[in-house]
C-alpha positions in Angstrom: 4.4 -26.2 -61.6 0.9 -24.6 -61.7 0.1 -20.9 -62.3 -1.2 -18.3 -60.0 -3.9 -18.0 -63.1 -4.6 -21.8 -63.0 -5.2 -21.8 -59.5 -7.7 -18.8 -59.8 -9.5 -20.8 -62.6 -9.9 -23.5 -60.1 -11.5 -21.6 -57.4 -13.5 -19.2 -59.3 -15.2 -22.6 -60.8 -16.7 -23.1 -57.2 -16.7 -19.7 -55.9 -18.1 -17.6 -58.8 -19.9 -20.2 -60.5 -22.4 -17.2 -61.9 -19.6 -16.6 -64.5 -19.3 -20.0 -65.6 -22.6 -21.2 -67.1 -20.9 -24.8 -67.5 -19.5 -25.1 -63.7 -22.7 -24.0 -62.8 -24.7 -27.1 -63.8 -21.8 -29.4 -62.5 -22.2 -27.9 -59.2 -26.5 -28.8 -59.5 -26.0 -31.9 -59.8 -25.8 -34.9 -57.2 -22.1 -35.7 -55.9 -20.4 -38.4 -57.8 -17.5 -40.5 -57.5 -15.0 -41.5 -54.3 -14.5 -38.1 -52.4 -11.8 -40.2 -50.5 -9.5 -39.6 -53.4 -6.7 -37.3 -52.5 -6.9 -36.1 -56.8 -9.8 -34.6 -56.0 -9.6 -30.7 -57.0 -11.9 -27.9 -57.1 -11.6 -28.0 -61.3 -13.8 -31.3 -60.8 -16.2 -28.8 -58.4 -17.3 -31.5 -55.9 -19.8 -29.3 -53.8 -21.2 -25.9 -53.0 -24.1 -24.6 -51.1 -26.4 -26.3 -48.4 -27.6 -28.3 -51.1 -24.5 -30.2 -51.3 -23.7 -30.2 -46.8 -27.4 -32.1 -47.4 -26.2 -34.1 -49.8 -23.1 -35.2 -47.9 -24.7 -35.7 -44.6 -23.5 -32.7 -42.9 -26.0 -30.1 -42.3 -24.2 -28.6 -39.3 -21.8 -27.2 -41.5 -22.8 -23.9 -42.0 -20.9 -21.3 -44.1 -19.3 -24.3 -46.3 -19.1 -22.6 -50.1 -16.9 -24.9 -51.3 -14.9 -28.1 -51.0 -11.9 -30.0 -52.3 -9.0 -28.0 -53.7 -5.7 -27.9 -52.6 -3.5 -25.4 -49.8 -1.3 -23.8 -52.4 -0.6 -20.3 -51.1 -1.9 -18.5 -54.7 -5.1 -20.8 -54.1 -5.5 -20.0 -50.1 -4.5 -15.6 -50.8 -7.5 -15.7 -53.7 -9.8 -17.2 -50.9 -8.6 -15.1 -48.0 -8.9 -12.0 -50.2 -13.4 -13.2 -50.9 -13.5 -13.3 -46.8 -13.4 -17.4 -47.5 -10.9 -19.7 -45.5 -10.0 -23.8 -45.4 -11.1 -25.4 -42.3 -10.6 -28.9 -42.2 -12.8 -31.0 -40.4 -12.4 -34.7 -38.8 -13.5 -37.6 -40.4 -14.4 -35.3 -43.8 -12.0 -36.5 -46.0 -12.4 -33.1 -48.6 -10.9 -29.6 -47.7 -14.0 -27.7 -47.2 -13.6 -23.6 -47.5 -16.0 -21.5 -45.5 -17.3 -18.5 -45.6 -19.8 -17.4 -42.6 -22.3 -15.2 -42.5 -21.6 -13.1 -39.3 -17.8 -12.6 -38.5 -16.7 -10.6 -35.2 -15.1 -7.3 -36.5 -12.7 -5.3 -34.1 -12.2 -1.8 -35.6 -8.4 -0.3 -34.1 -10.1 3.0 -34.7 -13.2 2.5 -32.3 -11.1 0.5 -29.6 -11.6 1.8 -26.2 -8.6 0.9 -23.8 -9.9 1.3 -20.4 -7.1 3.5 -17.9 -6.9 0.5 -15.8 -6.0 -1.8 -18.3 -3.0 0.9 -18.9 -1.7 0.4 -15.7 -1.7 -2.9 -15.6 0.1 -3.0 -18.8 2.5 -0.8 -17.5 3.2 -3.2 -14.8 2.7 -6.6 -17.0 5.7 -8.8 -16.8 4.9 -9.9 -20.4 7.1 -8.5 -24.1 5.6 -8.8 -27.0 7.4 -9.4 -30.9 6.2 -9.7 -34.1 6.9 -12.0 -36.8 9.5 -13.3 -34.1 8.5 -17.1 -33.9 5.7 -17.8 -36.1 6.2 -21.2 -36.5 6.1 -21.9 -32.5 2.8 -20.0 -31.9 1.6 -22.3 -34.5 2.7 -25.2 -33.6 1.7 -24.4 -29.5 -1.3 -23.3 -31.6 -1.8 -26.9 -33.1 -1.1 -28.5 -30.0 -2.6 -26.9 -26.7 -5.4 -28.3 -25.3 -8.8 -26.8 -25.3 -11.7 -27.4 -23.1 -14.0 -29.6 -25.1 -12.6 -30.4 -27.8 -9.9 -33.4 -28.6 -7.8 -31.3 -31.1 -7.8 -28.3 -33.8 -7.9 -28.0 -37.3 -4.5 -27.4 -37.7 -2.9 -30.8 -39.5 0.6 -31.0 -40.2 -1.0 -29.9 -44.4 -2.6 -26.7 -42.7 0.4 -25.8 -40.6 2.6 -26.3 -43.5 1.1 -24.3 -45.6 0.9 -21.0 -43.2 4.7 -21.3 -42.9 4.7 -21.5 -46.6 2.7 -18.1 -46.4 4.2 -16.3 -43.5 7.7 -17.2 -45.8 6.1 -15.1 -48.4 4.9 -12.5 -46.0 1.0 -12.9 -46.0 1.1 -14.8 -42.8 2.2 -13.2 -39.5 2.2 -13.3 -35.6 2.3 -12.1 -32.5 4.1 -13.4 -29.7 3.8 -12.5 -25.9 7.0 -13.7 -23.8 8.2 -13.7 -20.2 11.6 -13.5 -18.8 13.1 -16.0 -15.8 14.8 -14.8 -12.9 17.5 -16.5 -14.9 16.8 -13.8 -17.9 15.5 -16.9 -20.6 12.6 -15.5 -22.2 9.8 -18.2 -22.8 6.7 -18.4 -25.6 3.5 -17.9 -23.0 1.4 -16.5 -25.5 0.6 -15.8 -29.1 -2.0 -15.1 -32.1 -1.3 -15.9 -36.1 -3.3 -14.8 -38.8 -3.6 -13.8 -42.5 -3.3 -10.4 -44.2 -6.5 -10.7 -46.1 -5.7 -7.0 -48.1 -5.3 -4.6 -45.3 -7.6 -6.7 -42.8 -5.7 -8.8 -40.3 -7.7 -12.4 -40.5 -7.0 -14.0 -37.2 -7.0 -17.7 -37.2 -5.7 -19.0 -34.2 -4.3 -18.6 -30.7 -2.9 -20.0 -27.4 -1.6 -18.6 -23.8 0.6 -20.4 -20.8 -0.1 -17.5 -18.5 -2.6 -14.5 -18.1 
């Protein structure tokens, strides 16, 4: 098996290319060979840059800085932990990692809970866990239609590999239930996310009621 240092060699090739004079020039030039192939890894540094969405035929992807590579969690942390994340995308056959520009920030420390939210708290049928059931809210995650749009990005690979890191505690959730007039509590609600070194990087979430 690979090393955590072998997977950091891999993505620093595309993510700090500045460092590596050789990876450099690989990345400046044109694409090459069948990016179909499943082999494909980010030591063969396929893409980086709007130069290379251009040279793929996807402009619209802003915030791409890399592609390729694979979902081990060693290789998904070191991305997490440069404010980059996987995202995979239909009919792209490559794992591209992205890294936006603008990201919405909410600071605990500067959050305003209104007194009439309080209340209604107070009176909310709704009990909330953590780390309780982390592999339903991401699978009713996966799976819960959205308004305009067919599906998510969470493939059976992506989902897969969260459990792998929610195993090793990087991954975590938070689940909102709500008890029957039979007592059975039931999943109505829920957020996952990454640990990103003491910033909670939210990736997806779902609700059955509100």
């Amino acid at each position: 098996p690979e090393t955590e240092s072998a997977h950091e060699e891999k993505l620093f090739a595309v993510f700090d290319p500045a460092g590596h004079p050789a990876e450099r020039q690989a990345i400046e030039q044109p694409l090459e060979g069948d990016l179909s192939d499943p082999g494909v890894g980010l030591d063969k540094i396929l893409a980086m840059t709007d130069e290379v969405a251009v040279g793929i035929g996807q402009r619209q992807l802003g915030g791409v800085v890399a592609v390729g590579g694979d979902l081990h969690p060693d290789s998904v942390m070191l991305a997490y932990r440069q404010g980059i994340f996987p995202w995979p995308l239909e009919n792209v056959p490559f794992l591209p990692w992205f890294c936006p520009p603008q990201r919405a920030i909410l600071d605990f420390s500067r959050l305003h809970i209104p007194k009439s939210l309080l209340r209604i708290k107070k009176k909310s049928p709704f009990l909330f866990s953590v780390d309780q059931a982390f592999t339903e809210v991401i699978s009713e995650c996966a799976f819960t239609k959205r308004p305009g749009q067919s599906g998510t990005w969470i493939n059976p690979e992506m989902e897969e590999s969260y459990c792998e890191l929610h195993r090793l505690g990087h991954a975590h959730s938070v689940e909102v239930w709500k008890e029957s007039e039979g007592g059975i509590l039931s999943l109505v609600g829920g957020i996952y996310g990454v640990d990103a070194g003491g910033v909670f990087a939210a990736e997806s979430m779902f609700y059955r009621e509100s």
